[in-house]
N, C-alpha and C positions, 0 to 999 in steps of 0.2 A: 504493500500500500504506500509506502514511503516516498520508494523508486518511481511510482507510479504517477503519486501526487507532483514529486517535483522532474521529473519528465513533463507531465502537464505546465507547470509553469514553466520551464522555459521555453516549450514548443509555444503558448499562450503569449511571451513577451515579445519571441520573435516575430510573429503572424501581427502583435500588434506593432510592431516597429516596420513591417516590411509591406504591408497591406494597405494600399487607397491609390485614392487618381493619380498620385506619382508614383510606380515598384518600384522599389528598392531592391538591389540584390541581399539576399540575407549578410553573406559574409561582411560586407562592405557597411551593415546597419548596424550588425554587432560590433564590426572593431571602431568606428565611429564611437559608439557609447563608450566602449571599453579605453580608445583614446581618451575620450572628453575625462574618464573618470579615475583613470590614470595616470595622464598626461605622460605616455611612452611614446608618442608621436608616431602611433601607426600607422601603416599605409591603408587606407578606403579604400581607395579607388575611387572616393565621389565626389561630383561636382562640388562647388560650393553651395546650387542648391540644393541639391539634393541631401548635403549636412549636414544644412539650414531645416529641413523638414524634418530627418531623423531627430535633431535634438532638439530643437524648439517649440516642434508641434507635436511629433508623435511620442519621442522621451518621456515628456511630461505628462502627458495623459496616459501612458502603459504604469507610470510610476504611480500616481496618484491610482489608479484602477487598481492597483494592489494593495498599496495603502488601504484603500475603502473597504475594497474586498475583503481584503484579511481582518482586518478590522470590524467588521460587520458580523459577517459568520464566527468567526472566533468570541465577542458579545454575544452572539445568539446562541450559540453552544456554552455558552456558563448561565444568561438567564434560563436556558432549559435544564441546566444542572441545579439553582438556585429554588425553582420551582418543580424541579422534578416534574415537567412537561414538556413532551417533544415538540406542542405549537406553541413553543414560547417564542417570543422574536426581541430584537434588541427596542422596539418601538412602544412596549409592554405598557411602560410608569409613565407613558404619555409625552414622548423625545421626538414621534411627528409631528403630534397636533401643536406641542410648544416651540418647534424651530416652524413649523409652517407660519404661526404667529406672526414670528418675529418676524420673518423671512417677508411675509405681506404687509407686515408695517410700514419697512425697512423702502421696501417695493412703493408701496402707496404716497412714501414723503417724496419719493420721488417723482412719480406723477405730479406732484402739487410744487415741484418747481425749487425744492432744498437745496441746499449746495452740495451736490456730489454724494446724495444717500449712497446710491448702488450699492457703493464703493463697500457699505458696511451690511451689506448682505448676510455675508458670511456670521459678521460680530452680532446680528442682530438675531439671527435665529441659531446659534449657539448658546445666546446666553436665552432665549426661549424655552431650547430645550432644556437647560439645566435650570430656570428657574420650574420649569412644567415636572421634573423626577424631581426636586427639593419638595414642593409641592404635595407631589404625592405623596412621599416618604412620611413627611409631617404628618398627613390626613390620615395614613395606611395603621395609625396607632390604636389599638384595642385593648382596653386594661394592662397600660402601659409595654404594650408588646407590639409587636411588627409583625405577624403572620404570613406567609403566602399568597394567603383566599384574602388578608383588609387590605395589602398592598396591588389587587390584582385589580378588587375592586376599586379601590381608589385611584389607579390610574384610570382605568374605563372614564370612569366621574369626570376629571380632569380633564382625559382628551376630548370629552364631547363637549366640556364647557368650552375648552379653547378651540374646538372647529368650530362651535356655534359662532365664536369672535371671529373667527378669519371669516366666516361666511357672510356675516355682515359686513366688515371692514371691506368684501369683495365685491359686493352687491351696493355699495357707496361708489365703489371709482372702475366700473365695471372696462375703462381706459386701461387696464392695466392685468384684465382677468390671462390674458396671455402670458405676460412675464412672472404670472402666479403660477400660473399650471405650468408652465416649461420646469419651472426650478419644481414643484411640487412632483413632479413625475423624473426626475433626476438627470442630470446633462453633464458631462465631462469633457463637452467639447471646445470650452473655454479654460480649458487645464493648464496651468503653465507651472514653473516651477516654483512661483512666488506659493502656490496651494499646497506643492506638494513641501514645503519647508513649513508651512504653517501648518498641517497635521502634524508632521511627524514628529515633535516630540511628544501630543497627546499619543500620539498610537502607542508610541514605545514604552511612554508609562501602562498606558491602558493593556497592554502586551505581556509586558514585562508580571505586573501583576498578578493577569487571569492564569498564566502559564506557571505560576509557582503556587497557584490556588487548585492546582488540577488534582492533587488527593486528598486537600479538604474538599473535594466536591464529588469526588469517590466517596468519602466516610457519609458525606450529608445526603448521597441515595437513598442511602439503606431507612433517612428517617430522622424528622429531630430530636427523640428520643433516645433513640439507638445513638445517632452518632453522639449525645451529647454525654451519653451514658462510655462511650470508648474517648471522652475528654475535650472532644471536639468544643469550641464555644460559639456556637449556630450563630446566635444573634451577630457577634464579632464578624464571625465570615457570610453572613448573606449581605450585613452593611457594606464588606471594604469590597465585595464582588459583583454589586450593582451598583455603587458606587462608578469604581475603575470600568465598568462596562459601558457605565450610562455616558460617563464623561467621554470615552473613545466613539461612541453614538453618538455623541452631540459634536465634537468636531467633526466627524467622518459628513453628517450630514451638509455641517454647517458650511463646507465646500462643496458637493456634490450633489446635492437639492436630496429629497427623498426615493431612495433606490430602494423598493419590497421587495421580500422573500429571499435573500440574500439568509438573511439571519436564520430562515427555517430551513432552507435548501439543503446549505452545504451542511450545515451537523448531520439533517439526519443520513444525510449521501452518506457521509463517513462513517455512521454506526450502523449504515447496511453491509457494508464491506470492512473497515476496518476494529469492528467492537463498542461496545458499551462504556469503557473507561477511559474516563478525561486524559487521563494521562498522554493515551492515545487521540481522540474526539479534538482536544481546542489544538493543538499542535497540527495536527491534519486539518481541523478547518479555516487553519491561518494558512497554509499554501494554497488547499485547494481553492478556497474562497477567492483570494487574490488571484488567480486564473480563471477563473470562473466571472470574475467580473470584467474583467479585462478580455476575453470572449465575445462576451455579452456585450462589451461595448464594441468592439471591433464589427459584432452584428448589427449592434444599432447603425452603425456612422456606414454600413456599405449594404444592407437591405434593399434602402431605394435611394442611392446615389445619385448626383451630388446633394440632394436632401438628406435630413439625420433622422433616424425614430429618436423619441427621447429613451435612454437606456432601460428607465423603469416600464417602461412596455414593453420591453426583453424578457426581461425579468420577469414582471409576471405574467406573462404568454407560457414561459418554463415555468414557474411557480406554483401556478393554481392549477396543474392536472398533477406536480406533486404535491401538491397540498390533499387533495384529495385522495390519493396514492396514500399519504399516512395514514388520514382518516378512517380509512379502509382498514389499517393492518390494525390502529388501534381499537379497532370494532364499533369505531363511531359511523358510519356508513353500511346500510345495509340494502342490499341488491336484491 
């Protein structure tokens, strides 16, 4: 599964570096990057423009699509460890309806002529989404407890009050319901390297984290009883694991608009084939993920060329018949 996975990603970064209305030769795309990123003064072989596209345009968007990727599925495979649910996704504690928010606020100042909102797209619905899981967190309290079922429900609560807001706020400057749904259905075709440095050190905490959390989340399977009874301290590790997830969820978002099914997809792909423990599960669903979006977007940007799908209609085009695919196995679906 290992070799498999990262087999996929570099066939994935290639096909994204060498793929669109200008072909690139493979050889020539890779040592381009691997010049720029070693500075050994390789030989290409390519134009100057042709470089110019490898690293400016298409660099940037294969990087950031893995960043997201990994990012996303790897959050979605701990909030399903967290809640012991295979349809848990990283959007759960209410991280789309609060970056959508922001994201349309952000959107809307601009229509009414502010000085250079766009610009804070990103800042506006990052801090949406983390003000939207604070939010919840606070609500999610039950005789002074945090539960599963009050945090699951209090996200619900939460995202519907803040779609209710974007849906008004949308339905006021309906001038602008385009540059809402582009970013709300996800785009990476303005990727440059300024985004991919502005995730990356949330990813790497948000990473770094979930990935040394992978056998507290083995012991928290079995139960919160059980594991707290082998010493585990639940409450301790479901806070710093939806925490680190939520906040890699809200950057990932907060450059790449809202990409679905990412977060259900690639885990449970990885516990058909690779097993049931995290150990295994978030490690695999940080490569595969990161491929897997980076695909998906190579699909979107060349489907119906020179026009783009926006990537989250990739996604759940492949999403929603595995979505139902689980449903099925978990005997929620009957034929």
């Amino acid at each position: 599964m290992v070799v498999g996975a990262t087999a996929a990603l570099v066939a994935a970064v290639v096909l994204g570096l060498v793929i669109g209305p200008i072909p690139i030769s493979p050889p020539g795309a890779v040592a381009e990057v691997l010049d720029r990123l070693t500075g050994l003064h390789l030989a290409t072989g390519l134009s100057g423009v042709d470089a110019a596209v490898v690293w400016q345009i298409r660099a940037p968007r294969v990087a950031l699509g893995l960043l997201v990727g990994g990012t996303l599925a790897t959050a979605g495979g701990a909030y399903q460890g967290v809640f012991r649910n295979p349809l848990a996704d990283p959007y759960l504690l209410g991280v789309a309806a609060g970056a959508g928010l922001g994201a349309t606020i952000a959107i809307d100042a601009g229509a009414e002529g502010a000085t250079g909102p766009l610009a804070f797209v990103p800042l506006a619905a990052f801090a949406g989404a983390l003000a939207a899981v604070g939010l919840t967190y606070v609500l999610g309290v039950r005789r002074g407890e945090r539960s599963p079922a009050t945090l699951l429900l209090a996200g619900i609560a939460i995202s519907s009050m803040l779609t209710a807001v974007q849906t008004y706020l949308q339905l006021r400057q309906t001038q602008t319901l385009r540059d809402v749904y582009s970013w709300v259905l996800g785009d990476l075709s303005t990727a440059g390297w300024y985004d991919v440095l502005l995730l990356l050190p949330y990813a790497v905490v948000t990473l770094a984290v979930l990935l040394a959390a992978c056998r507290r989340l083995d012991v928290l399977a079995v139960g919160d009883d059980e594991a707290a009874a082998l010493g585990l301290d639940v409450a301790r590790t479901r806070l710093v694991v939806l925490a680190a997830a939520s906040l890699g969820t809200a950057a990932a978002v907060s450059v790449s608009g809202l990409i679905g099914f990412v977060g259900i997809i690639v885990p449970n792909a990885v516990r058909l084939v690779g097993g049931t423990s995290y150990r295994s599960v978030l490690p695999l669903s940080l490569v595969t993920g990161g491929a897997f979006l980076v695909l998906a977007d190579l699909v979107a940007r060349t489907a119906l060329a020179p026009a783009e799908l926006p990537i989250g209609v990739v996604t759940a085009a492949l999403g929603g018949p595995f979505f139902v695919l689980v449903l099925r196995r978990r005997g929620g679906v009957q034929w």
